[in-house]
GUZAKOL-367690 format. One record per residue (C-alpha): residue in one letter; x, y, z. Coordinates in steps of 0.5 Angstrom, whole numbers. Layout:
BEGIN
<node "A"; <X; Y; Z>>
...
REM end
This chain:
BEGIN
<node "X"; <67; 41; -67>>
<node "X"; <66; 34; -63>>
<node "X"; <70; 30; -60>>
<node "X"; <76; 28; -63>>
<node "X"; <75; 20; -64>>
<node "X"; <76; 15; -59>>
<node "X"; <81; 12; -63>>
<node "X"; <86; 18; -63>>
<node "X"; <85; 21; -56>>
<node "X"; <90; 20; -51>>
<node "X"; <91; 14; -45>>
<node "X"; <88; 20; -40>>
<node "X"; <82; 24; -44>>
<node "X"; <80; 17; -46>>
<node "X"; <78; 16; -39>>
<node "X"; <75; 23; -38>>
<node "X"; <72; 21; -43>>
<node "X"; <70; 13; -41>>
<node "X"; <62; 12; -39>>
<node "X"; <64; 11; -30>>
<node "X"; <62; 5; -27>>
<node "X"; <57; 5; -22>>
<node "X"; <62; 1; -17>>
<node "X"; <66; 6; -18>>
<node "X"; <67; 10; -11>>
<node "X"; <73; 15; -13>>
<node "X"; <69; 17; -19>>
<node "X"; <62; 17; -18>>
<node "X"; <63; 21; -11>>
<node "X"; <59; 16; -7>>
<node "X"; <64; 16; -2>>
<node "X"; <63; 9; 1>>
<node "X"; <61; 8; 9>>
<node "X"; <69; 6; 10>>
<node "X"; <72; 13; 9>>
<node "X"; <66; 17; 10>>
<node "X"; <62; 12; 16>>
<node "X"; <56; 14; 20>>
<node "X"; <59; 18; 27>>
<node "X"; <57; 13; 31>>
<node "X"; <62; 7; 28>>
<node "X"; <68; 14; 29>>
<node "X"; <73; 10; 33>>
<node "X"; <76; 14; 39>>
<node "X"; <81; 13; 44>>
<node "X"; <75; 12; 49>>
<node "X"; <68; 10; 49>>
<node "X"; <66; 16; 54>>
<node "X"; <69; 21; 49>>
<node "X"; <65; 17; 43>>
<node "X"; <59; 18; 47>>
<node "X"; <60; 25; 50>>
<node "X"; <61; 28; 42>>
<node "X"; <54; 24; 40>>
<node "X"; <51; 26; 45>>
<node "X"; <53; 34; 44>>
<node "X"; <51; 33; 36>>
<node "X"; <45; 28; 36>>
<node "X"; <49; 23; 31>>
<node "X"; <49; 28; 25>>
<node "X"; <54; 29; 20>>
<node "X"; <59; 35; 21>>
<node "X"; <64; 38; 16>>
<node "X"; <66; 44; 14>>
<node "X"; <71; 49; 10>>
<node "X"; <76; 51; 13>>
<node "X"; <79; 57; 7>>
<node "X"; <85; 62; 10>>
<node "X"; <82; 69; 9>>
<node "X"; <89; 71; 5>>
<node "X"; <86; 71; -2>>
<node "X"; <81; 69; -6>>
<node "X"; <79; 63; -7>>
<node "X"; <79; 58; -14>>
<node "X"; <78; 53; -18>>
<node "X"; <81; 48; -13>>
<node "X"; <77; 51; -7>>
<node "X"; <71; 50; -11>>
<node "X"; <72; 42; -11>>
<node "X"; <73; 43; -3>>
<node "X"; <66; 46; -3>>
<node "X"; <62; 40; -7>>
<node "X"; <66; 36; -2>>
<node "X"; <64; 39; 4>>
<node "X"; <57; 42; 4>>
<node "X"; <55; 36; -2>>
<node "X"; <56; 30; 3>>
<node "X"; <54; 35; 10>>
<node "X"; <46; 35; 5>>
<node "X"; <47; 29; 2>>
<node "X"; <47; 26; 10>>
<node "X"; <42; 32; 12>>
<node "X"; <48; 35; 16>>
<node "X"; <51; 40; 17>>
<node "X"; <57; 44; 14>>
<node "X"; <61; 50; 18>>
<node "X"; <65; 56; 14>>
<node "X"; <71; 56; 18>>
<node "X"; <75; 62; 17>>
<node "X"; <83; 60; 19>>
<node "X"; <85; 66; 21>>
<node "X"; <92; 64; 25>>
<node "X"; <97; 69; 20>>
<node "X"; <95; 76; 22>>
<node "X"; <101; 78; 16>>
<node "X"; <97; 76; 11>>
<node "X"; <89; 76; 13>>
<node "X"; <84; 82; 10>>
<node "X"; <77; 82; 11>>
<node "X"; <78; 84; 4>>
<node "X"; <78; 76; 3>>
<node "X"; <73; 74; 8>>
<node "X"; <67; 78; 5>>
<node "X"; <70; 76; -2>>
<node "X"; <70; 68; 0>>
<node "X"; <63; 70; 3>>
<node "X"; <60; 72; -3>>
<node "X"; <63; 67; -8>>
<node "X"; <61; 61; -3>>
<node "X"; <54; 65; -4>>
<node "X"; <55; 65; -12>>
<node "X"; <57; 57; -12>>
<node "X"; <50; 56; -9>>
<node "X"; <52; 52; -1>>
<node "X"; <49; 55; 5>>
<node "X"; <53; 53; 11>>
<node "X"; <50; 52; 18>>
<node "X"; <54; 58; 22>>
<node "X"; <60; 62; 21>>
<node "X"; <66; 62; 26>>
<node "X"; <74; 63; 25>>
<node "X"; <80; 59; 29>>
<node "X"; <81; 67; 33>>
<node "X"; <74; 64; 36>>
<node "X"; <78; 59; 39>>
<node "X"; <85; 63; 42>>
<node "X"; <83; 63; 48>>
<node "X"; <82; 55; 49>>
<node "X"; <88; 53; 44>>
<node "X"; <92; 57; 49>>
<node "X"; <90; 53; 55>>
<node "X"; <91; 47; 51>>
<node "X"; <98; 49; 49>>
<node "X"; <99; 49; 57>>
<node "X"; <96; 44; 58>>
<node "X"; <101; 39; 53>>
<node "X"; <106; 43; 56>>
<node "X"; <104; 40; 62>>
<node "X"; <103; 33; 60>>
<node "X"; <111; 33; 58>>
<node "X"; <108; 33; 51>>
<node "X"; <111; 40; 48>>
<node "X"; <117; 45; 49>>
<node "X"; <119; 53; 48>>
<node "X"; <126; 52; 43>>
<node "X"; <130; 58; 42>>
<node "X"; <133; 55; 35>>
<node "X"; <132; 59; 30>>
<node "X"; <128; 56; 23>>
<node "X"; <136; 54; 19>>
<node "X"; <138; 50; 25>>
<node "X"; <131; 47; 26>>
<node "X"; <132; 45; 19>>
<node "X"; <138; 43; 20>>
<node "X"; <136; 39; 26>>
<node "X"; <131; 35; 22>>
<node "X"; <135; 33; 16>>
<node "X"; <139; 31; 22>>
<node "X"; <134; 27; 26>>
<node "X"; <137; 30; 32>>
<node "X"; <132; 33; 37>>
<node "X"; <133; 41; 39>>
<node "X"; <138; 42; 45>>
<node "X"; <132; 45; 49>>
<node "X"; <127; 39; 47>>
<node "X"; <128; 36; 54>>
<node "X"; <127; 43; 59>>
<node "X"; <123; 41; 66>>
<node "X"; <116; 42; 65>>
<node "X"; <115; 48; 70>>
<node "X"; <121; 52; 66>>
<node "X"; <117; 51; 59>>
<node "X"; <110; 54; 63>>
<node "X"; <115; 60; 65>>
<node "X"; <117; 61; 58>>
<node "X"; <112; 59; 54>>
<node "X"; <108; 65; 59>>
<node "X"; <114; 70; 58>>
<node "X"; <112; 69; 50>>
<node "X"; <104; 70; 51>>
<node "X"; <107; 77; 55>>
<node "X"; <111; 79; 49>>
<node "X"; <118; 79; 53>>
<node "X"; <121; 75; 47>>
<node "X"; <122; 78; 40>>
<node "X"; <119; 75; 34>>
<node "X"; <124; 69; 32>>
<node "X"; <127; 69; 39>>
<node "X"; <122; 62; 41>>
<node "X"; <117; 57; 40>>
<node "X"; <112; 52; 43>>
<node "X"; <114; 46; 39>>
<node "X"; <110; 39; 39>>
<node "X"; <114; 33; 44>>
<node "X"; <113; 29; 38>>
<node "X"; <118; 24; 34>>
<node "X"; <124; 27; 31>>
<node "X"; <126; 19; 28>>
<node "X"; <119; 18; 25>>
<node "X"; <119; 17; 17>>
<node "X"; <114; 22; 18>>
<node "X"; <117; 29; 17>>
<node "X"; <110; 31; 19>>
<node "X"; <112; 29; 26>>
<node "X"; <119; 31; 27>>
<node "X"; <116; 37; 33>>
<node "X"; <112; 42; 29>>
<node "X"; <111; 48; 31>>
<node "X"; <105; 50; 35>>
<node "X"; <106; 58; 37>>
<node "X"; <110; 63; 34>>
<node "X"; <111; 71; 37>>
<node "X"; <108; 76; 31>>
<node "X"; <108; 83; 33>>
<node "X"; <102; 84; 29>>
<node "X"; <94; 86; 30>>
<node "X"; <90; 80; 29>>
<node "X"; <83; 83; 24>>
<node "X"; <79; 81; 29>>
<node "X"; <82; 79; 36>>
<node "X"; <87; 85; 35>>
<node "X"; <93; 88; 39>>
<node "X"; <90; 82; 44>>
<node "X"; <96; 76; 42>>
<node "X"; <103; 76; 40>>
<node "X"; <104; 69; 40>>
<node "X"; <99; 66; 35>>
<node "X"; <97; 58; 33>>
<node "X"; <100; 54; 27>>
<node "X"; <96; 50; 23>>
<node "X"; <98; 44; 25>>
<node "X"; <97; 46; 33>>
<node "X"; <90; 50; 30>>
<node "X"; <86; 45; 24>>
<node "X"; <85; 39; 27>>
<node "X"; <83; 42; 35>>
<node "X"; <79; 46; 31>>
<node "X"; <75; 40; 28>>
<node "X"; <74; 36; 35>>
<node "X"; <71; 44; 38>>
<node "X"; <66; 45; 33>>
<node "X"; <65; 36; 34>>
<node "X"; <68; 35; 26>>
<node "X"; <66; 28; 24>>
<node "X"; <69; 28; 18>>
<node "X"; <75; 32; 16>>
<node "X"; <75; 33; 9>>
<node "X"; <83; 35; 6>>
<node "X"; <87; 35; 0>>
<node "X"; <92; 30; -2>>
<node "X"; <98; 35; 0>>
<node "X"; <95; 34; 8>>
<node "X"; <97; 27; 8>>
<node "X"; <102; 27; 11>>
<node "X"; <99; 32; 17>>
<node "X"; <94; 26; 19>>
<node "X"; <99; 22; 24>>
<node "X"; <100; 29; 26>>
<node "X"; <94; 31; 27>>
<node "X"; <91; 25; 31>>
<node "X"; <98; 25; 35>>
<node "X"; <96; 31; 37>>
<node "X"; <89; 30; 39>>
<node "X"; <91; 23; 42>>
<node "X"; <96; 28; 47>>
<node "X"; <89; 31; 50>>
<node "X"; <85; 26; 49>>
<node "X"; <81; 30; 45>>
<node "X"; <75; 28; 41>>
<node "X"; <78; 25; 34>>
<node "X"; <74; 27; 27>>
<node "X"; <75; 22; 21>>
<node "X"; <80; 24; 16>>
<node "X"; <80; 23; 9>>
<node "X"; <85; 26; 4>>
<node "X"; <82; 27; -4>>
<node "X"; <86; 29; -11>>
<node "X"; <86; 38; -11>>
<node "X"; <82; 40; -18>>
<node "X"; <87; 42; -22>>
<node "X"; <87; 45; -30>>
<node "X"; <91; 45; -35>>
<node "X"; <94; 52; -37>>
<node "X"; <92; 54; -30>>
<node "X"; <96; 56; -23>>
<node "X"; <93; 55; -17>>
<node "X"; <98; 58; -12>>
<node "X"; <95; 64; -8>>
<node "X"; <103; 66; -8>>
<node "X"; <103; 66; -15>>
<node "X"; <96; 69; -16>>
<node "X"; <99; 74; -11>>
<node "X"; <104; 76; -16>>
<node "X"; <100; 76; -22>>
<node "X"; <96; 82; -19>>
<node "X"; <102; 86; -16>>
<node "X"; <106; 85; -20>>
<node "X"; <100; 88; -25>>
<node "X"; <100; 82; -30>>
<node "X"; <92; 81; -30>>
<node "X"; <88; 86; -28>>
<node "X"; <85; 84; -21>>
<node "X"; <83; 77; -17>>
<node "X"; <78; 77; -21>>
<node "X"; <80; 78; -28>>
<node "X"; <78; 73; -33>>
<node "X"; <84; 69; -35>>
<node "X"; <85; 68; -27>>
<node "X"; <84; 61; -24>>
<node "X"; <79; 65; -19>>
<node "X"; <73; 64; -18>>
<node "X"; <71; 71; -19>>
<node "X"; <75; 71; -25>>
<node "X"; <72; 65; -28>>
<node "X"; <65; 68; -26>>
<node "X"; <67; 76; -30>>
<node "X"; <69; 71; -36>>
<node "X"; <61; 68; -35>>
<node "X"; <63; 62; -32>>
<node "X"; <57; 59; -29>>
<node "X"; <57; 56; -21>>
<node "X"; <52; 50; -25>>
<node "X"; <57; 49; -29>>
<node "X"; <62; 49; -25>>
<node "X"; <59; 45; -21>>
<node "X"; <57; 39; -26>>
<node "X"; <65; 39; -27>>
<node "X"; <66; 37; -19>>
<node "X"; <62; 32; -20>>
<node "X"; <64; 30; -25>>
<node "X"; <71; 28; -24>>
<node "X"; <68; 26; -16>>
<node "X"; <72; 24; -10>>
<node "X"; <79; 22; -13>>
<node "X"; <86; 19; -10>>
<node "X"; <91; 20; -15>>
<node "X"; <94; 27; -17>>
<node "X"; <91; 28; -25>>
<node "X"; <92; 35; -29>>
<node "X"; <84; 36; -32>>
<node "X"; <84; 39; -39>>
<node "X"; <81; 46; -38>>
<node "X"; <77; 45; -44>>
<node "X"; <73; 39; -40>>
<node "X"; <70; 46; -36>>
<node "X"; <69; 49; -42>>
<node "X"; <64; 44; -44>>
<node "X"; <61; 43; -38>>
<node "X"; <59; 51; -39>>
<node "X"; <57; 51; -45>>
<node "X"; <51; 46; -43>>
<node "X"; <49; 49; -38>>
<node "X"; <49; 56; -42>>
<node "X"; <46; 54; -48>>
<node "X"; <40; 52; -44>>
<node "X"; <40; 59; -39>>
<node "X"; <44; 64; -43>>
<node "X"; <40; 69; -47>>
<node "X"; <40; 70; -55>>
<node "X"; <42; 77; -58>>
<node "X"; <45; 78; -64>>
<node "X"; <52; 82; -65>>
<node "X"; <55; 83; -71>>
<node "X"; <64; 84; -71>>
<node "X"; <66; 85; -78>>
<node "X"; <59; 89; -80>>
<node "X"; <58; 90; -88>>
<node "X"; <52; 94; -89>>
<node "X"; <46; 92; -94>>
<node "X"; <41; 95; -96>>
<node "X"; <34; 91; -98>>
<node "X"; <31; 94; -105>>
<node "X"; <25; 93; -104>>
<node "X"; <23; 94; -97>>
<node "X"; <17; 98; -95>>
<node "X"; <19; 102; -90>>
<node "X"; <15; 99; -85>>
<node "X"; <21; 98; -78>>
<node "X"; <18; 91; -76>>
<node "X"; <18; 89; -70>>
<node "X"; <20; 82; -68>>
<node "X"; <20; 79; -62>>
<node "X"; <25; 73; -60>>
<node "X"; <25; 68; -56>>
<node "X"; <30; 69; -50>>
<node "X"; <33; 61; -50>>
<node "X"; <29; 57; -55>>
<node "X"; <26; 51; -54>>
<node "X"; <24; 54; -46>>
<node "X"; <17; 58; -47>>
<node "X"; <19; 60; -39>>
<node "X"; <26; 64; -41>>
<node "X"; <21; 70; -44>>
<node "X"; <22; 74; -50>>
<node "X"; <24; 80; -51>>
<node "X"; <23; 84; -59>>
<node "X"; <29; 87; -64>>
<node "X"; <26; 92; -69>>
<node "X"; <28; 90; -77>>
<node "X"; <29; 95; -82>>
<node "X"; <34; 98; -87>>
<node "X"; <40; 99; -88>>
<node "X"; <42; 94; -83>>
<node "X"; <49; 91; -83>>
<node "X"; <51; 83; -83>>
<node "X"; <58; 79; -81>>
<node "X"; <61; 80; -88>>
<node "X"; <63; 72; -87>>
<node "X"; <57; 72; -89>>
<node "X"; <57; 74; -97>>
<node "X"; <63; 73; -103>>
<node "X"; <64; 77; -109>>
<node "X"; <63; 69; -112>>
<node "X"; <60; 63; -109>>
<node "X"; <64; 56; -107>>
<node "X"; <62; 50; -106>>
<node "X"; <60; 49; -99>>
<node "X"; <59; 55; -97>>
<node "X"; <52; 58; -95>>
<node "X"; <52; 66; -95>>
<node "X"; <51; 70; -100>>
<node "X"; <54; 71; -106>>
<node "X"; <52; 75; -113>>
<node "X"; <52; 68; -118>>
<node "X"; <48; 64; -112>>
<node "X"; <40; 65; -115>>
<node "X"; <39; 62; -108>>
<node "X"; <35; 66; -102>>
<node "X"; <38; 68; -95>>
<node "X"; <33; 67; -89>>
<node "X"; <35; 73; -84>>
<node "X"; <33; 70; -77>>
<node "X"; <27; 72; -73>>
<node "X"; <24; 76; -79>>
<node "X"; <20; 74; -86>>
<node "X"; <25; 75; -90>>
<node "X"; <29; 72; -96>>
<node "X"; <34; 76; -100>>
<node "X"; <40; 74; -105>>
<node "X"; <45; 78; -107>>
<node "X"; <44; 83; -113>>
<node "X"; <49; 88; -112>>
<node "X"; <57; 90; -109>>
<node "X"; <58; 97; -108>>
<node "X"; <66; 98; -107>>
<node "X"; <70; 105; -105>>
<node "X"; <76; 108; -109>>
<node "X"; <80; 103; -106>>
<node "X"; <76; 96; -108>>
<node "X"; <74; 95; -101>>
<node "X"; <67; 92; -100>>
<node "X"; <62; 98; -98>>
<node "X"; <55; 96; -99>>
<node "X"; <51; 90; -100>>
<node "X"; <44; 92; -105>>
<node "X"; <40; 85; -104>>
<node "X"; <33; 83; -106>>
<node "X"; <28; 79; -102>>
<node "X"; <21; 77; -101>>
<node "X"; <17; 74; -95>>
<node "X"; <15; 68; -99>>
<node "X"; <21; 64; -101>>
<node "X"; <22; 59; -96>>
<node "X"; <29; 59; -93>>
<node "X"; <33; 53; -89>>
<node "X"; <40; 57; -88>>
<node "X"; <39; 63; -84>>
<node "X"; <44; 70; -83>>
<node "X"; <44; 75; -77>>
<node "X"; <44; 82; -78>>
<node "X"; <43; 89; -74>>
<node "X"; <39; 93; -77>>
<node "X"; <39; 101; -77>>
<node "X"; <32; 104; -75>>
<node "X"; <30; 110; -76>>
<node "X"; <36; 112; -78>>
<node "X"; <40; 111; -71>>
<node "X"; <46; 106; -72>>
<node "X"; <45; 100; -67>>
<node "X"; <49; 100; -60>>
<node "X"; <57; 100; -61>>
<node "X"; <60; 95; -56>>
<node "X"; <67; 93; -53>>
<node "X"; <68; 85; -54>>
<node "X"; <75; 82; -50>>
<node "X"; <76; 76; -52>>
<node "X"; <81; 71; -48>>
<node "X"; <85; 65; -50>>
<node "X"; <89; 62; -44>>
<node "X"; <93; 66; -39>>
<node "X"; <99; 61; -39>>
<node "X"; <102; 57; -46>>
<node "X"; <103; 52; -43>>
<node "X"; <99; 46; -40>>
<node "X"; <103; 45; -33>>
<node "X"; <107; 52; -33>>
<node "X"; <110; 51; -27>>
<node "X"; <113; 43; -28>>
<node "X"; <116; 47; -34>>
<node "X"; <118; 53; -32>>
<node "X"; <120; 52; -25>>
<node "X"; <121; 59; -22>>
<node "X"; <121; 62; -29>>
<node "X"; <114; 61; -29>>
<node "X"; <112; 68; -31>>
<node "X"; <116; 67; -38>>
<node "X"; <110; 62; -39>>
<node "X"; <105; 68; -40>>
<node "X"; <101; 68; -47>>
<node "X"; <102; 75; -49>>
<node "X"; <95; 74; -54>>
<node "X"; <91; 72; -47>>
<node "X"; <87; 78; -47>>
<node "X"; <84; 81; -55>>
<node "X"; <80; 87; -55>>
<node "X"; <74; 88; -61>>
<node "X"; <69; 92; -62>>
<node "X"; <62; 89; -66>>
<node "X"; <55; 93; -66>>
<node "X"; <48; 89; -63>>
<node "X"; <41; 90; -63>>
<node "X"; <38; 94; -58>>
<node "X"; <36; 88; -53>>
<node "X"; <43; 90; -50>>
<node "X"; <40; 96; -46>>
<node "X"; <36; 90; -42>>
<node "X"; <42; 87; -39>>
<node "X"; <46; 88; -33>>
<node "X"; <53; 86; -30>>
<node "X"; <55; 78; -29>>
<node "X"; <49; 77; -34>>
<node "X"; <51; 71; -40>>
<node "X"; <47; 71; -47>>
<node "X"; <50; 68; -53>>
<node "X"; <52; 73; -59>>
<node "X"; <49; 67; -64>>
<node "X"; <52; 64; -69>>
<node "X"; <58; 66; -65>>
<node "X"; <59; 64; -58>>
<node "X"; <58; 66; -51>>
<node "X"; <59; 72; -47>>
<node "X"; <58; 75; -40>>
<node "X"; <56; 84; -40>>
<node "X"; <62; 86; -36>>
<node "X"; <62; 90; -29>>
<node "X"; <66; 96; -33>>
<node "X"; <60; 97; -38>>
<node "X"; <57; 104; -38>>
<node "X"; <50; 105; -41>>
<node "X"; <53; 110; -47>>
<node "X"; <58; 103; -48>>
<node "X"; <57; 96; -46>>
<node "X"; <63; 91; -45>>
<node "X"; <62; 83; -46>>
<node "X"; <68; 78; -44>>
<node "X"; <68; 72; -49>>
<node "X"; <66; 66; -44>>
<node "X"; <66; 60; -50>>
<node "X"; <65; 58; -56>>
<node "X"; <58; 55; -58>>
<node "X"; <62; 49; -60>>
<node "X"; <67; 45; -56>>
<node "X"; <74; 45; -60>>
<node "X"; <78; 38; -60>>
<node "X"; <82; 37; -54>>
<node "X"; <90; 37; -55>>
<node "X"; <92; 30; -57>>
<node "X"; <98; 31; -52>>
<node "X"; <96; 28; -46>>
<node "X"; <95; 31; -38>>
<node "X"; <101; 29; -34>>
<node "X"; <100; 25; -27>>
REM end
């Protein structure tokens, strides 16, 4: 179906939908030389460190994505990715894949190989890989250093009192230790002569800032927890807040490009810096991508897959890009929304069929043309000559380059029963006994009509007996699978997916309830019968079932039992008329 028309969409798809303006920075994502200046103008503290950072990166444009290897990245990482590895090619930079590996609880190299080949998939190269454990030793020294410099403090109060110190705007009772007794603790914390929860470094900060991101952050905390790489080596490790932005001045970061959630984090993270007197990259914050009927929280998609609510990180109804690449989605198609939707400044909520769409594009011009047949009535055609036909078939019309492959014609062969009815009606164009017209079946010579209706003891349609010949032509064309040689075509299992939550926004509606939003027809399993083409395919492959849609061959196919997820459907559906809330 086309759009619904201009006149009856909300306020929020009519401007999804308005052409983009060219001067229009924040949708076009050209970002302007404001926010995203050429190294040379990045302002420093000193003219000395400016010329230090040029002199070690030869001007060039660095920027990097910088995941946390604690679960698997999705739909909202992927405008990360356009963002970071985009601007670094279109400037002929650079882009670094950073791992944050600061939380030893969580991080598995499970992730990190999943986050690897998912960046692969989404089609970015990334200069160099290197994780923040890379850089434990330096941020250590740093962290003696501030405390040298008077700029931070062990505290011994535990998280409810600091939160209720900052409530307060009081500063912690230990914020004014001497500097050599913070060096001694601080040392007695790396030597593990604390127990968790007993201490922490703590940022000299500004306890009556507006910025609740400047009252003392902590910059260590005790973890009694091999690290996957540096292992048993630390029991004090780096916070984000102490390890993100000294991480971009090492790796000479020219622009460090964040999410809006991060806002806040800027005058920390400059703060910080300054404190040392480091190098200080460009910072520039943009709106997340986010879905309707979508979760993005790694914590919430955690309790999906434990608490057995999908199948895995990669089930198809996930926000996951390894899930959205099992249902068929495509990196092209992806991508083309990130694009799309460009660099904003404003939280919006996407419709998720705004994605679709994209997909459909980019898979009506790859996607491989089979025919599969779900509700199957069998036919036989009276005056066939016995002769299997081999018919060969173009792989994605209209591109000569996508190759052929060949299906063999015969009878008996099955149709969608859609396809016929016992008496015709105005508007319909399949079979039926008083329509005289013919019936093109697609790829073949053939035109049939309807001639006969063959129905078991309890009146249910069994068999359909056509007449046909290879000389009328026809417009309208049916699909089949045909029977050859007397072998039945191959049986497939289809899962079909609507949403995996009811609700465009389920946990602005739900809150903690947000589980109770679950639609429980998200996953539907059919069965349908294809051509012999099926055997050439292998897992991740896309190829639309025409007449019916698009369909990825599943990893859990067999070669005695094939598996298809649904992708979309061949036509975009209307979008709700209720608008995306802000």
């Amino acid at each position: 179906m086309p759009f619904t028309p201009a006149g009856d969409v909300s306020p929020i798809l009519a401007t999804l939908m308005a052409p983009k303006k060219k001067e229009d920075h924040t949708r076009t994502g050209l970002l302007s030389e404001e926010i995203f200046p050429n190294p040379a103008k990045n302002t420093q503290q000193t003219p000395e460190i400016l010329e230090a950072h040029l002199k070690a990166t030869g001007g060039g444009y660095i920027t990097r994505f910088p995941p946390e290897p604690n679960g698997y990245l999705h739909i909202g990482h992927a405008k990360s990715m356009n963002l970071n590895y985009g601007y670094a090619k279109r400037f002929n930079g650079k882009c670094i894949m950073r791992f944050d590996d600061t939380n030893p609880e969580t991080e598995e190299q499970e992730y990190i190989d999943a986050i690897l080949d998912t960046v692969k998939w989404m089609g970015h190269e990334w200069s160099e890989i290197t994780y923040a454990s890379d850089y434990f030793d330096q941020l250590y020294l740093w962290a003696v250093e501030l405390i040298k410099r008077g700029k931070a403090y062990i505290c011994h109060q535990t998280a409810g009192e600091i939160e209720e110190c900052r409530k307060n705007h009081t500063n912690s009772p230990y914020r004014d230790r001497p500097i050599d007794e913070n060096l001694a603790l601080f040392e007695d914390m790396k030597n593990g002569k604390f127990a968790e929860g007993k201490a922490t470094l703590r940022m000299k900060m500004d306890m009556q800032s507006g910025n609740s991101c400047m009252w003392d952050l902590i910059a260590y905390r005790i973890k009694f927890v091999p690290h996957h790489r540096t292992k048993d080596k630390w029991c004090i490790y780096p916070s984000y807040d102490f390890t993100h932005c000294l991480c971009d001045t090492i790796e000479n970061i020219t622009h460090s490009l964040c999410t809006l959630e991060f806002r806040m984090r800027r005058e920390s993270y400059n703060w910080l810096v300054d404190a040392l007197g480091l190098y200080r990259s460009v910072v520039f914050e943009f709106a997340r991508l986010q879905l309707t009927h979508t979760i993005l929280s790694k914590r919430k998609l955690i309790t999906l897959v434990e608490g057995k609510h999908v199948s895995g990180w990669d089930d198809p109804r996930m926000s996951t890009l390894v899930g959205y690449r099992r249902r068929g989605y495509s990196s092209a198609g992806i991508n083309a929304l990130c694009d799309d939707v460009g660099v904003t400044v404003h939280n919006s909520i996407i419709p998720i069929e705004k994605l679709e769409n994209f997909i459909r594009q980019d898979l009506n011009k790859t996607a491989k043309r089979l025919f599969a047949v779900f509700d199957p009535v069998k036919v036989t055609l009276k005056n066939w000559d016995g002769v299997v036909k081999s018919v060969k078939v173009q792989n994605v019309p209209g591109n000569d380059s996508s190759g052929e492959h060949e299906i063999s014609f015969a009878s008996p062969f099955y149709i969608e029963r859609s396809d016929f009815k016992e008496k015709d009606e105005e508007g319909y164009f399949g079979l039926a006994l008083d329509k005289p017209k013919f019936m093109k079946l697609r790829y073949t010579n053939w035109s049939v009509k309807l001639v006969e209706i063959v129905k078991d003891a309890e009146g249910k349609v069994t068999e359909l007996i056509v007449e046909g010949d290879e000389k009328t032509p026809c417009k309208n064309a049916i699909h089949w699978v045909a029977i050859v040689n007397g072998v039945e075509p191959a049986k497939i299992e289809v899962r079909e997916y609507d949403h995996l939550f009811l609700s465009e926004e389920p946990i602005k509606k739900f809150g903690k309830d947000w589980l109770n939003d679950l639609n429980p027809n998200s996953l539907v399993v059919k069965e349908a019968l294809i051509d012999a083409s099926v055997k050439e395919l292998k897992p991740y492959d896309r190829v639309q079932f025409e007449r019916v849609g698009y369909y990825c061959c599943d990893p859990d196919s067999k070669p005695e039992k094939f598996v298809f997820n649904k992708t979309v459907s061949l036509k975009e559906s209307n979008w709700k008329k209720e608008p995306a809330k802000k």
